[in-house]
C-alpha positions as CSV (number, residue, x, y, z in Angstrom):
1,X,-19.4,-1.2,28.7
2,X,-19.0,-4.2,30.9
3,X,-15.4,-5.9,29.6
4,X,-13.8,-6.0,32.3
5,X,-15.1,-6.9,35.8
6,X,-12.1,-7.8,37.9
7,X,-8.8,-6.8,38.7
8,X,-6.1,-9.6,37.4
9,X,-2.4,-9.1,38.0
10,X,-1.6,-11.8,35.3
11,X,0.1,-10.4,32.1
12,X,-2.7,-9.2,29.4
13,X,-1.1,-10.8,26.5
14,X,-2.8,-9.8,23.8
15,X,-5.2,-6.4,23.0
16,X,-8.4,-8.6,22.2
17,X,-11.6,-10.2,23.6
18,X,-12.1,-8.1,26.8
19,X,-9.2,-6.1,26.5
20,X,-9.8,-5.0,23.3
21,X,-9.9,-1.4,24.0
22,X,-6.5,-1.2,24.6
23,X,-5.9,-1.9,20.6
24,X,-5.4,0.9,18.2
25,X,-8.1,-0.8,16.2
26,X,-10.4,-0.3,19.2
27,X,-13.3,1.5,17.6
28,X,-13.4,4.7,20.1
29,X,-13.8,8.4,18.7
30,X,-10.3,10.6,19.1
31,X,-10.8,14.0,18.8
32,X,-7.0,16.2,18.0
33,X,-6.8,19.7,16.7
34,X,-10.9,19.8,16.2
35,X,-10.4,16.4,13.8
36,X,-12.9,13.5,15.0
37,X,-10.8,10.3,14.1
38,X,-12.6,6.7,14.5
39,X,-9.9,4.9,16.1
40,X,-6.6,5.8,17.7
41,X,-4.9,3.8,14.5
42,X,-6.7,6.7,11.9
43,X,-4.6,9.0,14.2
44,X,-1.5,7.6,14.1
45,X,-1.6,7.0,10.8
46,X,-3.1,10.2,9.5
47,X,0.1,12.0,11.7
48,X,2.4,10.4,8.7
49,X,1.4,13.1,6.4
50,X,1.0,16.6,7.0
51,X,-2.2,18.4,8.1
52,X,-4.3,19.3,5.1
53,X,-2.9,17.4,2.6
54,X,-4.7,15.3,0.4
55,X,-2.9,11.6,2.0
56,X,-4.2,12.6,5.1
57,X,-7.4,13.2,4.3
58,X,-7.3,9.9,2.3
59,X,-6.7,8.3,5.8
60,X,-9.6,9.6,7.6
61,X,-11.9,7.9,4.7
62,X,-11.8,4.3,5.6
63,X,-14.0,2.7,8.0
64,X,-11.5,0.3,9.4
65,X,-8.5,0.9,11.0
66,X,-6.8,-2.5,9.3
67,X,-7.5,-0.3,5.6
68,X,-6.5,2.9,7.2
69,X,-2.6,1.5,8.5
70,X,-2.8,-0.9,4.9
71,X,-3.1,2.7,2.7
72,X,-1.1,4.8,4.6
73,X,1.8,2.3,4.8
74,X,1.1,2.1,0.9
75,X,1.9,5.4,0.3
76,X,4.5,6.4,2.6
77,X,6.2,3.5,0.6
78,X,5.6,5.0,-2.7
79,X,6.8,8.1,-1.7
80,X,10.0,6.7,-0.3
81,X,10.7,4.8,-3.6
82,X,12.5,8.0,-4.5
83,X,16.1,7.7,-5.1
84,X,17.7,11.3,-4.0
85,X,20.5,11.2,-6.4
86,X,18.4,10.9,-9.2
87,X,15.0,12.1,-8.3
88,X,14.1,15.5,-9.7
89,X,13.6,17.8,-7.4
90,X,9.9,18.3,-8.0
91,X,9.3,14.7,-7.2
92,X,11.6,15.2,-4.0
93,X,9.8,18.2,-2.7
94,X,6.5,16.9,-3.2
95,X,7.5,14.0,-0.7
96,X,8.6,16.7,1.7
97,X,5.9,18.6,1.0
98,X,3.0,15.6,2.2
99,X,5.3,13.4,4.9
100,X,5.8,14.0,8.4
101,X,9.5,15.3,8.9
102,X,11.7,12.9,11.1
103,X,8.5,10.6,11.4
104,X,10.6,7.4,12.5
105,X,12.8,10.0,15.7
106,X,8.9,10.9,16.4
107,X,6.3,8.4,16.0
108,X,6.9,7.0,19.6
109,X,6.3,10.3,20.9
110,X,3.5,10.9,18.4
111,X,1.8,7.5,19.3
112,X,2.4,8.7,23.0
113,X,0.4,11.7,22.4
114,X,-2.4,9.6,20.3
115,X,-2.6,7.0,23.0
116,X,-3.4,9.4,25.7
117,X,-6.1,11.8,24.0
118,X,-8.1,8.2,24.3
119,X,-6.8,7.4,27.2
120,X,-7.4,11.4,28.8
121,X,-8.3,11.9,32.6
122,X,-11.4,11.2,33.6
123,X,-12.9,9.6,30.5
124,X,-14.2,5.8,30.4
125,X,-11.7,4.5,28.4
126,X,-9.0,6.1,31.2
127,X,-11.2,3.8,33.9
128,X,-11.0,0.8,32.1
129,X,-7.1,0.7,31.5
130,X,-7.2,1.5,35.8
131,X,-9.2,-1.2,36.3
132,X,-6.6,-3.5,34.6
133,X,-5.0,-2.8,37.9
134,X,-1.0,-3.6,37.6
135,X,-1.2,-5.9,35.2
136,X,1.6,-5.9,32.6
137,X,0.7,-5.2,29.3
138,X,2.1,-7.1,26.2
139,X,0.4,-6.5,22.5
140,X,1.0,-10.3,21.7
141,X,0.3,-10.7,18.0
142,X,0.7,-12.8,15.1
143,X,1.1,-10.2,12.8
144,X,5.3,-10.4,13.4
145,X,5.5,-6.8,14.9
146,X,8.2,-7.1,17.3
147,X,8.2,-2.9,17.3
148,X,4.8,-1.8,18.7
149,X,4.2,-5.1,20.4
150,X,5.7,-8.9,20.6
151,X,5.3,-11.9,17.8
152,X,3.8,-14.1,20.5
153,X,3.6,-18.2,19.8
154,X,0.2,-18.0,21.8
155,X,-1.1,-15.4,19.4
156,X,0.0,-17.3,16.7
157,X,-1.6,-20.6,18.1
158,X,-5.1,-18.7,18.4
159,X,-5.0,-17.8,14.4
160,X,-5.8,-20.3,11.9
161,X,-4.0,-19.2,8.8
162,X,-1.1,-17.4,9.7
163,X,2.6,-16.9,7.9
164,X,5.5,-18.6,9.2
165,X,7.3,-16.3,11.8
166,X,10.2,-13.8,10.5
167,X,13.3,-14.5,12.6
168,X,13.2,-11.6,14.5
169,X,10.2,-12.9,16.3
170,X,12.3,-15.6,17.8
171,X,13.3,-13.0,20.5
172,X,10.7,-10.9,22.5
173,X,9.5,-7.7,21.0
174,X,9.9,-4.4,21.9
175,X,6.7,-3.8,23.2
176,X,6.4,-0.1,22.8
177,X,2.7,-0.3,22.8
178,X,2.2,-1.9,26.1
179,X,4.9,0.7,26.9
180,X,3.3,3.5,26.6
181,X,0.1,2.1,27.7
182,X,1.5,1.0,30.9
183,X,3.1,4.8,31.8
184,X,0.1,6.4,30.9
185,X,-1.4,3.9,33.1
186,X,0.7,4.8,35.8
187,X,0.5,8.7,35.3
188,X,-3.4,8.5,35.8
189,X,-3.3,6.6,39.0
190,X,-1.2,9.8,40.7
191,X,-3.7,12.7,39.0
């Protein structure tokens, strides 16, 4: 594969050029439950919705992650436009019916289980996230997500048309994606 060729201890700020693979966008074949998904972001985002329902499907269609996370989002926020007072209970259960119960107390431990089927024992993208060595691992972006990663002023600098930062990303992001990367990391160096 050839991106990486040294250990560096310096932090890997953002999930691009040679580190690239560690991005959910990464194009890498995840295989879960007998399903072959293109990227690690067609499994997340596919988990939203129940197996064998048409919206999950739907996912698995697109080519590129970026459309994949765009349409899910898209209709996970239709079906939440339901008010519970008022809907009518067809509408309601249909929502139940296609969406992941408790998918917000679950979609760290869902992305956990995503990130290391790609990341499994033994396979090449496993060796390439050891050869980072210790490195901490932030998912700078300029996208504002201070959940999965951290709005980083770098990223931003790197990006030429780019919309003004929310005010949450004047504080450092959560980072859960470097997270989880980092104690997968560190579970594969003691197997």
């Amino acid at each position: 594969m050839g991106i990486i060729k040294t250990i560096d201890i310096r932090t890997v700020e953002q999930f691009a050029g040679a580190y690239h693979f560690l991005s959910n966008f990464y194009v890498t074949p995840i295989i879960i439950n007998d399903i072959t998904y293109r990227t690690s972001e067609h499994a997340y985002q596919a988990a939203k919705f129940l197996k064998d329902t048409e919206e999950r499907n739907h996912i698995l269609s697109f080519a590129e992650p970026g459309q994949a996370k765009r349409e899910a989002n898209r209709i996970v926020a239709k079906l939440n436009k339901y008010q519970p007072e008022s809907a009518e209970p067809a509408d309601k259960a249909d929502r139940i019916a296609i969406l992941t119960p408790e998918w917000e107390k679950r979609k760290i431990g869902i992305m956990n289980f995503v990130l290391r089927t790609k990341f499994a024992p033994g396979s090449e993208m496993a060796e390439l996230l050891l050869k980072i060595g210790i490195a901490p691992l932030l998912e700078g972006n300029w996208w504002h997500d201070n959940y999965w990663g951290s709005c980083e002023r770098k990223a931003r600098a790197t990006k030429v048309k780019v919309s003004p930062c929310k005010p949450e990303c004047a504080k450092p992001g959560e980072n859960h994606l470097g997270r989880l990367l980092m104690t997968i990391r560190k579970d594969l160096r003691t197997e």
